[in-house]
VOKE-989213 format. One record per residue (C-alpha): y, x, z; residue in one letter; chain. Coordinates in steps of 0.1 Angstrom, whole numbers, plus 2048, in hexadecimal, padded with zeros to 3 digits. Each point is the difference from the previous one (the first is absolute). Layout:
N
+-----+-----+-----+--------+--------+
:  yy :  xx :  zz : residu : chaine :
+-----+-----+-----+--------+--------+
:   Y :   X :   Z :      A :      A :
...
+-----+-----+-----+--------+--------+
END
This chain:
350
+-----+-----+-----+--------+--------+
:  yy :  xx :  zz : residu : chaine :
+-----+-----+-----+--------+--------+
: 709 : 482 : EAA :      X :      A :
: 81D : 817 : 805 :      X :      A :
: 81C : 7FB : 7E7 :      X :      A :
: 807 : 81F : 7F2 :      X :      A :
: 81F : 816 : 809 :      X :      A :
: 81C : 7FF : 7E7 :      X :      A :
: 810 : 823 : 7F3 :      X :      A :
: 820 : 806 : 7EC :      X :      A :
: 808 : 81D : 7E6 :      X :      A :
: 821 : 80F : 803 :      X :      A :
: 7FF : 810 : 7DF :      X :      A :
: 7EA : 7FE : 7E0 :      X :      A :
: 800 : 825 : 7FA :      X :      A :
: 7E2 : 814 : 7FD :      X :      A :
: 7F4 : 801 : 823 :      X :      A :
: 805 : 7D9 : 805 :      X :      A :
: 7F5 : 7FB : 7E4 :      X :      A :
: 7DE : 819 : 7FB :      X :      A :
: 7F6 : 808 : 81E :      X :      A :
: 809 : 7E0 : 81D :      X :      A :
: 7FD : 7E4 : 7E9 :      X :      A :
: 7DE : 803 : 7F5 :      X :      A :
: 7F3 : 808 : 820 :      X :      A :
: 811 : 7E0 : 80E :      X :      A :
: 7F4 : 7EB : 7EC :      X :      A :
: 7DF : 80E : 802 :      X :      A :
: 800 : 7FE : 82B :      X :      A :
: 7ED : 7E1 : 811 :      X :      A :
: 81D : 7FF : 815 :      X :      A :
: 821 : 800 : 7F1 :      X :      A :
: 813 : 7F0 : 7E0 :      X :      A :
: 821 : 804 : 7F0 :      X :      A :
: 814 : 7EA : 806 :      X :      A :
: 823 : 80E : 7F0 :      X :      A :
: 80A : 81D : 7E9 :      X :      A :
: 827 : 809 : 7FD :      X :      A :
: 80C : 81A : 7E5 :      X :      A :
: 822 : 7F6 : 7F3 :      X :      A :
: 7F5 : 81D : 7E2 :      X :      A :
: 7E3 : 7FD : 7F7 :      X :      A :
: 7F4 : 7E2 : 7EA :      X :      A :
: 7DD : 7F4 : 7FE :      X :      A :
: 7FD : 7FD : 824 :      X :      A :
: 7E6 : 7EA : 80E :      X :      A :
: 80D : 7E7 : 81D :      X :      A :
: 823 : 80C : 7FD :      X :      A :
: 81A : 7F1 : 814 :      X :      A :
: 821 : 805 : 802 :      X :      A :
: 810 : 816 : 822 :      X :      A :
: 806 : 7E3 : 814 :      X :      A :
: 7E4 : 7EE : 7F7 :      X :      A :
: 7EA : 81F : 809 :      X :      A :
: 80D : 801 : 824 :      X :      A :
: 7FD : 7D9 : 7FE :      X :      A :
: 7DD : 7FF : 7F7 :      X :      A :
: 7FA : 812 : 81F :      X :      A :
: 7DE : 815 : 7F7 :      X :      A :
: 7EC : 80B : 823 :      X :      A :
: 805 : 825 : 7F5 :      X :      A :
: 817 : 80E : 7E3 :      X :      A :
: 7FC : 822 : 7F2 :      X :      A :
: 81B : 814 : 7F0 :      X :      A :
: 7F9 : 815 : 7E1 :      X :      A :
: 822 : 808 : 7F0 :      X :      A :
: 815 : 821 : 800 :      X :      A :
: 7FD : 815 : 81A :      X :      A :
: 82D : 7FD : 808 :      X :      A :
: 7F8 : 7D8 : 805 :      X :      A :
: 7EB : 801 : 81A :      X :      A :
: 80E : 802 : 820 :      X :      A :
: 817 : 7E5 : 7F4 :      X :      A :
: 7E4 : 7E9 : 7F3 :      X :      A :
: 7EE : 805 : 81F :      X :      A :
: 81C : 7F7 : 814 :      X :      A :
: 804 : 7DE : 7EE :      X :      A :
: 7E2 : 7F4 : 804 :      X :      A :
: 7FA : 80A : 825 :      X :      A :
: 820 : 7EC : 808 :      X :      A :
: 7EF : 7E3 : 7EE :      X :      A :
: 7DF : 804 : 819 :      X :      A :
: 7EC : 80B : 7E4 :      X :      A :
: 7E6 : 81F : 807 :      X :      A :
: 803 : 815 : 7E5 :      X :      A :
: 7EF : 820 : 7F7 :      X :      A :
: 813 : 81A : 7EC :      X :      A :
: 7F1 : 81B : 7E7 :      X :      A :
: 80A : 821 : 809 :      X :      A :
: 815 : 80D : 807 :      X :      A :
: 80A : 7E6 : 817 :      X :      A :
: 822 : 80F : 803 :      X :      A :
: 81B : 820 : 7F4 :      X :      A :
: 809 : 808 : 825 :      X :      A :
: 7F6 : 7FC : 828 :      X :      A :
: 823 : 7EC : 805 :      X :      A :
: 7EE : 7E8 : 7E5 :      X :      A :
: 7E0 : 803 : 815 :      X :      A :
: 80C : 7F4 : 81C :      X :      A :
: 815 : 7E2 : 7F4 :      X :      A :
: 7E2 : 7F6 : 7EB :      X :      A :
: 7EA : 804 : 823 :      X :      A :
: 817 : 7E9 : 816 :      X :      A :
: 805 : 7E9 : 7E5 :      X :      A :
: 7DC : 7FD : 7FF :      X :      A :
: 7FC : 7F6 : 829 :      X :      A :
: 7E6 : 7E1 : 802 :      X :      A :
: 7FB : 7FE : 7DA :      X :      A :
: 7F1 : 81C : 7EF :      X :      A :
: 802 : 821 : 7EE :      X :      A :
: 7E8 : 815 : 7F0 :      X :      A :
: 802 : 81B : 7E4 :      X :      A :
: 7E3 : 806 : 7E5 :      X :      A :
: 7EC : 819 : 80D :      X :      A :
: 7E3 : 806 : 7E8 :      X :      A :
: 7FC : 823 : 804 :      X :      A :
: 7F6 : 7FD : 826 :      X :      A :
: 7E5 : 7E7 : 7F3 :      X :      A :
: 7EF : 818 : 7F1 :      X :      A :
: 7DA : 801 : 80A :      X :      A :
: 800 : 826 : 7F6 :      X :      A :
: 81F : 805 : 819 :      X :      A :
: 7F1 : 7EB : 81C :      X :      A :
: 7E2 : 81B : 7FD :      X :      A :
: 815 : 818 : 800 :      X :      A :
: 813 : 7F3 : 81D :      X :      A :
: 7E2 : 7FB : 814 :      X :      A :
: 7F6 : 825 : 7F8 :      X :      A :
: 81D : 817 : 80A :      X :      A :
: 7FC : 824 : 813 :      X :      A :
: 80D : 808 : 81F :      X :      A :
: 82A : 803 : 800 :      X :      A :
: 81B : 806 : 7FC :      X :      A :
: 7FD : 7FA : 7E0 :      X :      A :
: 80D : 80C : 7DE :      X :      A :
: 7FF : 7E9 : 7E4 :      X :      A :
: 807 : 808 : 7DF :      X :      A :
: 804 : 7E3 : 7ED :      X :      A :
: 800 : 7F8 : 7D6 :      X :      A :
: 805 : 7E9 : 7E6 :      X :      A :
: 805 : 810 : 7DC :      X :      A :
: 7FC : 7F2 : 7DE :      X :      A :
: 7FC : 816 : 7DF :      X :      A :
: 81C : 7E7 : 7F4 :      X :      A :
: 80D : 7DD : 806 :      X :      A :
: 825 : 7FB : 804 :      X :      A :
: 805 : 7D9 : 804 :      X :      A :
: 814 : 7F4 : 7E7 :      X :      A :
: 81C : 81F : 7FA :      X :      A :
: 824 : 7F1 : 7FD :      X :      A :
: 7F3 : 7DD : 817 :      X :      A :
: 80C : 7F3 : 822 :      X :      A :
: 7DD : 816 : 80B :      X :      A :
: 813 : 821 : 7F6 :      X :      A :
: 824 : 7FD : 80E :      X :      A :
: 80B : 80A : 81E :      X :      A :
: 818 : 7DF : 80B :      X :      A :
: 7E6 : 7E7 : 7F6 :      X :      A :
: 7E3 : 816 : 80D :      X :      A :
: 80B : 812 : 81A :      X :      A :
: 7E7 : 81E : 7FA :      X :      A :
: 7E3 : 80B : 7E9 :      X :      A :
: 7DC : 80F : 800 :      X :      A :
: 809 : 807 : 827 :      X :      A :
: 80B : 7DB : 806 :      X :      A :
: 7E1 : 7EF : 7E9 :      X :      A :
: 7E0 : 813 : 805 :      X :      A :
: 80E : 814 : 820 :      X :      A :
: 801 : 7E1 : 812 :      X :      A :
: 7D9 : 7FB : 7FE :      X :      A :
: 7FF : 82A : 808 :      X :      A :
: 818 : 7FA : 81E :      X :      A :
: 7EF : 7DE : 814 :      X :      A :
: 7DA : 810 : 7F9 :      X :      A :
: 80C : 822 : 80B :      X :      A :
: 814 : 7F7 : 81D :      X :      A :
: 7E2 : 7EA : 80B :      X :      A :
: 7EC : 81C : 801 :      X :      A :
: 81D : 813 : 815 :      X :      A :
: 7FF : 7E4 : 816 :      X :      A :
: 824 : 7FB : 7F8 :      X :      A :
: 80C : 81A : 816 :      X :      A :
: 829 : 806 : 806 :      X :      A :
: 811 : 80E : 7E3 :      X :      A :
: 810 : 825 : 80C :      X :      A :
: 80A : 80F : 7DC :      X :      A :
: 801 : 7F8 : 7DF :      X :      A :
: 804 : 812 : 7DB :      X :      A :
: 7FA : 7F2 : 7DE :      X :      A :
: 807 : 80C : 7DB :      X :      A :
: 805 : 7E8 : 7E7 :      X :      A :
: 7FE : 805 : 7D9 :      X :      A :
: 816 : 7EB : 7EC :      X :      A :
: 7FF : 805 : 7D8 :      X :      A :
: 821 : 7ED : 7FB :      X :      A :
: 810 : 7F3 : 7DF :      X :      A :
: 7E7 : 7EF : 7E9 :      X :      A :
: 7DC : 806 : 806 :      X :      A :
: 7E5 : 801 : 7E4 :      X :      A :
: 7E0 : 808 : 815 :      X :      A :
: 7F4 : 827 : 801 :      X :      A :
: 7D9 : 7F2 : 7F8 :      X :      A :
: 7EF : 7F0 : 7EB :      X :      A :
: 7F8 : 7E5 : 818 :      X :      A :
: 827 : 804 : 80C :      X :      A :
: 7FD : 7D8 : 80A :      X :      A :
: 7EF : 7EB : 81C :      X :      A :
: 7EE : 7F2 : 7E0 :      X :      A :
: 7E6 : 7E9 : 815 :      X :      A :
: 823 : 7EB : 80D :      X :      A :
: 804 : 7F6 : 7DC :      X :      A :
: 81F : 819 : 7FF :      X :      A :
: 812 : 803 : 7E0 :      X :      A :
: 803 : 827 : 7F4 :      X :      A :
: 826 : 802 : 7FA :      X :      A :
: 818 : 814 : 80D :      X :      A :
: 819 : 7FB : 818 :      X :      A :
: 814 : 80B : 81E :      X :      A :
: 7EE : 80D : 81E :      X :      A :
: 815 : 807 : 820 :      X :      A :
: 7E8 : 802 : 81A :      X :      A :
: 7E4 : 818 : 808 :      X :      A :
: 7E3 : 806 : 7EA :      X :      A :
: 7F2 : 819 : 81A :      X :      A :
: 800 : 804 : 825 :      X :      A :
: 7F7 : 813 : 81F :      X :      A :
: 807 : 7FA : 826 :      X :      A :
: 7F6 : 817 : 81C :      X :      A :
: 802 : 7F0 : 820 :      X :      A :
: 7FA : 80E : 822 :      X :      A :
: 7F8 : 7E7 : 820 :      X :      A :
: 804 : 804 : 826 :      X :      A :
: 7DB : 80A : 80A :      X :      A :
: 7FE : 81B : 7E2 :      X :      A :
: 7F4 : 7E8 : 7EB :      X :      A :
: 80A : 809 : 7DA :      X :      A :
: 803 : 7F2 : 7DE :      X :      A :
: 804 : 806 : 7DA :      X :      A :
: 804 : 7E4 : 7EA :      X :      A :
: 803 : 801 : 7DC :      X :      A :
: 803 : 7E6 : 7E4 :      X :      A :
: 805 : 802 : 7DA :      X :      A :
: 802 : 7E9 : 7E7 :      X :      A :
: 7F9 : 81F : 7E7 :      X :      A :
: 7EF : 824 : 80B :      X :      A :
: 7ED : 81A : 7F7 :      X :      A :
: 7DE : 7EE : 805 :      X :      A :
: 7EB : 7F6 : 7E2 :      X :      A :
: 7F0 : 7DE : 818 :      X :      A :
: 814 : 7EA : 813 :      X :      A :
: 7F5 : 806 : 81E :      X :      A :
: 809 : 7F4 : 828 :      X :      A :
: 7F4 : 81D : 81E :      X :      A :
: 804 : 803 : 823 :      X :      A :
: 7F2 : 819 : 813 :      X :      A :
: 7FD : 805 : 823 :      X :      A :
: 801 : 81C : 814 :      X :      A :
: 7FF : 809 : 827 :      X :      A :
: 7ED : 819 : 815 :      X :      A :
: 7E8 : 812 : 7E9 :      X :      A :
: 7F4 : 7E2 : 7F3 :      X :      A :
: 80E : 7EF : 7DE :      X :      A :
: 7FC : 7D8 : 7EC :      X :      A :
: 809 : 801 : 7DB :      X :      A :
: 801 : 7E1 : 7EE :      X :      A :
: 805 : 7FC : 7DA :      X :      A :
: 802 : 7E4 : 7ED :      X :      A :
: 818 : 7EB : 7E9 :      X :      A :
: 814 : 7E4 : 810 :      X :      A :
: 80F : 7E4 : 7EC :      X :      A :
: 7FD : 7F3 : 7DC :      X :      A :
: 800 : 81B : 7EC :      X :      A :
: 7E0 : 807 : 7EA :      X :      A :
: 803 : 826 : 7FD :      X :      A :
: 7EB : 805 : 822 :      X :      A :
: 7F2 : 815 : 816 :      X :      A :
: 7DB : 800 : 7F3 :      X :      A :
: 7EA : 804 : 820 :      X :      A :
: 817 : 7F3 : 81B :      X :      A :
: 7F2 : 815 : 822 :      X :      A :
: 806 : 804 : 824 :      X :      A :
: 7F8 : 822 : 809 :      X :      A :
: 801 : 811 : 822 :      X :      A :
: 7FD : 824 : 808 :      X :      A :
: 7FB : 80D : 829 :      X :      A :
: 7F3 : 81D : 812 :      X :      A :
: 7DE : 807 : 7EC :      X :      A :
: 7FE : 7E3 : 7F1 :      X :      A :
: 80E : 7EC : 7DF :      X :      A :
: 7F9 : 7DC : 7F2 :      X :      A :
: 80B : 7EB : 7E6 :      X :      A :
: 7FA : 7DE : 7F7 :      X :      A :
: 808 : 7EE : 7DE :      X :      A :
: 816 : 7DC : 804 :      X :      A :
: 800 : 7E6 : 7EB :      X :      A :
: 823 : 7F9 : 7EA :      X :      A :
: 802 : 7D8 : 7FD :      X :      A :
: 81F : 7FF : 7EF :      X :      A :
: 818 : 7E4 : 812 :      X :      A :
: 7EA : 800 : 81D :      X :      A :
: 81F : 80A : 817 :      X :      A :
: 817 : 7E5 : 7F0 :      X :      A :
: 7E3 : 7E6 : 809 :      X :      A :
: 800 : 80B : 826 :      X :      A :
: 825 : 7FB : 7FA :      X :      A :
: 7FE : 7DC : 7F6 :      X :      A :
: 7ED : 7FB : 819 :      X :      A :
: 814 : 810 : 81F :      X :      A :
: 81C : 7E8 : 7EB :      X :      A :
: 7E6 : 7E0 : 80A :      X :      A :
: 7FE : 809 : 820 :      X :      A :
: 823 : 808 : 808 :      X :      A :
: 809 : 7DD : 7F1 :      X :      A :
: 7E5 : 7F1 : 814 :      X :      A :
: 814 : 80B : 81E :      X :      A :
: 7DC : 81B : 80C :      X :      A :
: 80E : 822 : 7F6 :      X :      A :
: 812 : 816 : 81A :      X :      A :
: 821 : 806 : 7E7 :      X :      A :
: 812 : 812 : 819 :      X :      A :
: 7E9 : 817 : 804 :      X :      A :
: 7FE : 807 : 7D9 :      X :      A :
: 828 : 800 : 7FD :      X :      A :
: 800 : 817 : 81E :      X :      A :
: 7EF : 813 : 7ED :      X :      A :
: 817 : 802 : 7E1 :      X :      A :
: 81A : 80D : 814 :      X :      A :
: 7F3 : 823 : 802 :      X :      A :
: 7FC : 800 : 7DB :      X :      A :
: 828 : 7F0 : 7FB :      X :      A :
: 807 : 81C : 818 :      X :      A :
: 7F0 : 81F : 7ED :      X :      A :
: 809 : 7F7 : 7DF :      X :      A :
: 826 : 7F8 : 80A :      X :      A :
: 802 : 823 : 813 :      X :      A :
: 7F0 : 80D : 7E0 :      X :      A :
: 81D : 7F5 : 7E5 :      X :      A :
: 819 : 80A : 81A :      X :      A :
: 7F5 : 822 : 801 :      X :      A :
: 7F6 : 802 : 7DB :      X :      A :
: 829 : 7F8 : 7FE :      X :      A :
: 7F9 : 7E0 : 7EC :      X :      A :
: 7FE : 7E4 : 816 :      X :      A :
: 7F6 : 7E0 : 7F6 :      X :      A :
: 820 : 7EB : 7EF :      X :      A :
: 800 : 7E1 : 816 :      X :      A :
: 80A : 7DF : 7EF :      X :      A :
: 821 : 7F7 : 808 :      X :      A :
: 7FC : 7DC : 812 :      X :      A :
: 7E0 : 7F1 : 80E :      X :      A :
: 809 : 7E3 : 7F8 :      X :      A :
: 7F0 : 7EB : 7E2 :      X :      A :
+-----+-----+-----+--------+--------+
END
C-alpha cells in the first residue's frame, strides 16, 4: 500500500482551516503532517517555523495574508519543498518570476478552484466562433471580509474585490480567451475609505464566520477592468464584494460571431445563491439552455485533488503556473492603471 503523501498548512486562518483541512483529511491519498501559525492557538499538529521546514511535508500549502506570500513561497522552495500557494500567488510579475525560477525542479502551483469548475469546463468545451468578447462577473449583494482586518488593507492585502474574487473571473476568463497577448488595459476601482459599517443588511461575508464590526477598509469594494488583446479579443471583468444585486451571483457570458454562451451561477461559499444555476446558449435561429447542478465545494475537492497529484509528482504544474501568469499579468496592469497599484511588501525575506 502506498503511504500517503504528507501536506503542511502555512496558516490556520479560514481557508486552511475551512476549506483545505477537511478535505485533506478526508483524501485517500494525503495526510497532514505539520501545521505552522505562530497566531493562531488551537492549532492541530503545530510546529514551530523550523520544525515545519524540518518536518519536510511532500507538498506544503500556504494560506496566510495575501503580502506573505511571495516570501513564504520562496522559503520553502529554497528548502526543496513543493508548495502550492492560495491566490493570489503573488502582488506583482517581478514576484512571479522570482517565485517561478525559485521553483525550477521542485514545484509550484497556485489554487485554482475556479477553473475546476464542471459548469466552466462545459462552458469551455462550448464556446462560439472568435474573437471573442467575454464579459465576466462576480457580485455579491454584500460580504466585505472582515472590515478593518489584514483582508481589507491595502499593505497587507495588496488589493480588494478585484484581487479576491477577480482572480477566479480573470484565470476562467482568460482561459476562455485563450490567453491571448495583453494590448490595453483600463480599470475603475471603488474604494469607501475610513471606517466601513457595511451598506446592507448582509454587509459581511457572514458564511466565513466574519464578525459584523466596523473597521477600516482601504482597498476596493468594487471593480471593473476592460481589457483589449492582440487578435481583437475583448474583455470586461467586474467584481464586488457589495452591488446592486439582491443574489450573489457569478456570470460569464460569451460572445463571438452572431452566436452567444451565458452562464449563471454562484461560485464559492456563500449560501445566498443563484437558484437555478444554467448554461444557456443563443445562435442564429436557435437557443438552448440547460440547468447545472451547484454542489457546493465541489471545485475545492477537484482542488485537493490536483494538490494529490501535483505532490505525487503526475500533474503538469508548469503548465498550470504558465497559466497564472496571464492572470498576475492582467490584474497588475489593472491596479496600475486604476492609479493604485498593489503596495508590495518591503523584503521577501522571512
Amino acid at each position: 500500500m502506498t503511504a500517503a503523501l504528507r501536506v503542511g498548512l502555512l496558516g490556520y486562518g479560514w481557508v486552511n482551516r475551512t476549506v483545505w483541512l477537511p478535505r485533506i483529511r478526508r483524501h485517500p491519498r494525503l495526510d497532514l503532517a505539520a501545521v505552522h501559525d505562530p497566531e493562531a492557538a488551537g492549532v492541530p499538529a503545530a510546529m514551530s517555523w523550523t520544525g515545519f521546514l524540518d518536518a519536510r511535508p511532500d507538498v506544503v500549502v500556504i494560506g496566510t495574508p495575501n503580502h506573505t506570500h511571495a516570501a513564504l513561497a520562496s522559503a520553502v522552495l529554497e528548502r526543496g519543498i513543493p508548495v502550492v500557494v492560495e491566490k493570489p500567488l503573488c502582488l506583482s510579475r517581478a514576484e512571479f518570476d522570482t517565485l517561478a525560477e525559485r521553483a525550477r525542479g521542485v514545484g509550484l502551483l497556485v489554487s485554482r478552484a475556479a477553473v475546476r469548475r464542471e459548469d466552466v469546463r462545459r462552458l469551455a468545451g462550448a464556446l462560439p466562433p472568435g474573437p471573442l468578447t467575454v464579459r465576466a462577473s462576480w457580485l455579491r449583494a454584500g460580504g466585505v471580509p472582515r472590515p478593518g482586518s489584514w483582508f481589507t488593507g491595502r499593505a497587507t492585502a495588496g488589493g480588494g474585490a478585484l484581487l479576491d474574487l477577480g482572480w477566479h473571473l480573470a484565470d476562467v476568463a482568460l482561459g476562455l480567451l485563450g490567453r491571448p497577448r495583453l494590448v490595453t488595459v483600463a480599470a475603475e476601482l471603488r474604494t469607501p475609505g475610513g471606517e466601513y459599517a457595511g451598506g446592507h443588511t448582509a454587509g459581511r461575508a457572514a458564511w466565513r464566520g466574519d464578525t459584523a464590526g466596523t473597521g477600516p477598509v482601504d482597498v476596493e469594494v468594487d471593480g471593473t477592468v476592460r481589457a483589449e488583446f492582440e487578435g481583437g479579443a475583448r474583455l470586461v471583468l467586474r467584481a464586488a464584494w457589495e452591488s446592486e444585486v439582491a443574489t450573489d451571483r457569478t456570470r460569464f457570458v460569451v460572445e463571438g460571431g452572431a452566436e452567444r454562451r451565458v452562464l449563471t451561477g454562484t461560485f464559492g461559499f456563500s449560501p445566498n445563491r443563484v437558484a437555478e444555476p444554467a448554461l444557456t446558449a443563443w445562435g442564429p435561429g436557435s437557443y438552448r439552455r440547460v440547468t447545472l447542478p451547484d454542489p457546493v465545494g465541489r471545485e475545492y475537492d477537484a482542488q485537493v485533488e490536483a494538490i494529490a497529484d501535483f505532490a505525487s509528482g503526475t500533474l503538469d504544474w508548469e503548465a498550470e503556473l504558465a497559466e497564472s501568469a496571464a492572470v498576475v499579468d492582467l490584474l497588475e496592469a489593472a491596479y496600475r492603471a486604476s492609479g493604485r497599484p498593489p503596495a508590495l511588501p518591503e523584503s521577501t525575506a522571512v
